[in-house]
C-alpha positions as CSV (number, residue, x, y, z in Angstrom):
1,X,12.9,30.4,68.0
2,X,12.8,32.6,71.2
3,X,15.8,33.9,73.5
4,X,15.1,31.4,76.2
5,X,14.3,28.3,73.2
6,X,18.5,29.5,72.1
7,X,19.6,29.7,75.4
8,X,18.3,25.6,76.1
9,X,19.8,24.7,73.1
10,X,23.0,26.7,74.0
11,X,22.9,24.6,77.2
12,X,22.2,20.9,75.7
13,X,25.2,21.7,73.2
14,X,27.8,23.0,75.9
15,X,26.9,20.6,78.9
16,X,30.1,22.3,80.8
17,X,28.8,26.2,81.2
18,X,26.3,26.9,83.5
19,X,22.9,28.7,82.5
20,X,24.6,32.4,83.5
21,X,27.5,31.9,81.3
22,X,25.9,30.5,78.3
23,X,23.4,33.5,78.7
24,X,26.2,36.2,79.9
25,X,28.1,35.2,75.9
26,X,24.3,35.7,74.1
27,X,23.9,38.9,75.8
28,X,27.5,39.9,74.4
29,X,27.3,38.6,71.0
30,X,23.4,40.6,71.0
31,X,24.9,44.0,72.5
32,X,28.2,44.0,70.4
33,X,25.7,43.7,67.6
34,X,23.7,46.7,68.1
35,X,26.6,48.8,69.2
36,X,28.2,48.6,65.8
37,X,24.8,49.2,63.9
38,X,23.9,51.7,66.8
39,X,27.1,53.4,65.1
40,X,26.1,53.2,61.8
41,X,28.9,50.0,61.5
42,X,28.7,46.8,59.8
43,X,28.3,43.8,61.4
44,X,29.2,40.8,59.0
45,X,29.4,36.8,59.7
46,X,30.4,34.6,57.4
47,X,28.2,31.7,56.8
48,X,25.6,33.4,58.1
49,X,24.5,36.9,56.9
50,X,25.2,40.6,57.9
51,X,23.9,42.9,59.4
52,X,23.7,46.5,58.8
53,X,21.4,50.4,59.0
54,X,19.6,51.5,55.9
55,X,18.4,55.0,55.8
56,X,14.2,54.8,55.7
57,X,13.6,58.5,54.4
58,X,10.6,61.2,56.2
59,X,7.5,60.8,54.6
60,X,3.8,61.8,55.2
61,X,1.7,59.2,57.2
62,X,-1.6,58.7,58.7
63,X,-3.4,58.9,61.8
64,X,-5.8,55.6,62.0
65,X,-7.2,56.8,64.6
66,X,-8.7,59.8,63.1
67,X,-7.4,59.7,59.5
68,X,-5.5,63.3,60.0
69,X,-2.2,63.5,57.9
70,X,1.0,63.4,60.3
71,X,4.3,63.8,59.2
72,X,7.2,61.2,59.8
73,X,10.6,61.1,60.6
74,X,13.3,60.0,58.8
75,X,15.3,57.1,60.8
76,X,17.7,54.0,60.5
77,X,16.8,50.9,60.7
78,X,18.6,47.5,60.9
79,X,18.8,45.6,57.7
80,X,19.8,41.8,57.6
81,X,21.3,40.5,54.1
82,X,21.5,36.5,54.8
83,X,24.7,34.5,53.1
84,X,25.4,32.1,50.4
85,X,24.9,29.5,52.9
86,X,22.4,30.2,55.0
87,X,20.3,31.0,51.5
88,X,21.5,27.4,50.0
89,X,20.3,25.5,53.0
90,X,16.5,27.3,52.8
91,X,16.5,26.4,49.3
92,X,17.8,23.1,49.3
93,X,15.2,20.1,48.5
């Protein structure tokens, strides 16, 4: 599913909001989300999954271009640990 797929099915579910409110609340619910991981916080919903930074370490990387040896930064990046119930209903036959 794409933004604009979650945005039409936003709309079909809540006939009563128009198409800048129901995409004004995705755009808040999005940017709250990075904020919090932005700040090294912990985003959790229950039901769902949260979300949260892991710490990816420097290491020594490659060029593919020309196969020199370059060196890489350590960064965050976002990590997403699905729930009990999202994980039962993928699993469910």
């Amino acid at each position: 599913m794409i933004r604009s797929e979650l945005l039409q099915a936003l709309g079909r579910e809540n006939p009563g909001l128009r198409a800048e409110e129901i995409e004004k609340v995705v755009n808040v619910f999005f940017d709250e989300i990075a904020q919090r991981l932005a700040k090294g916080g912990r985003v959790e919903l229950r039901g769902f999954g949260s979300f949260s930074t892991r710490q990816r370490d420097a290491r020594k990387g490659r060029n593919p271009r020309t196969g020199e040896s370059v060196d890489v930064p350590g960064k965050n990046v976002p990590y997403f640990k699905p729930g009990k119930e999202i994980r039962a209903r993928l699993n469910s036959d």
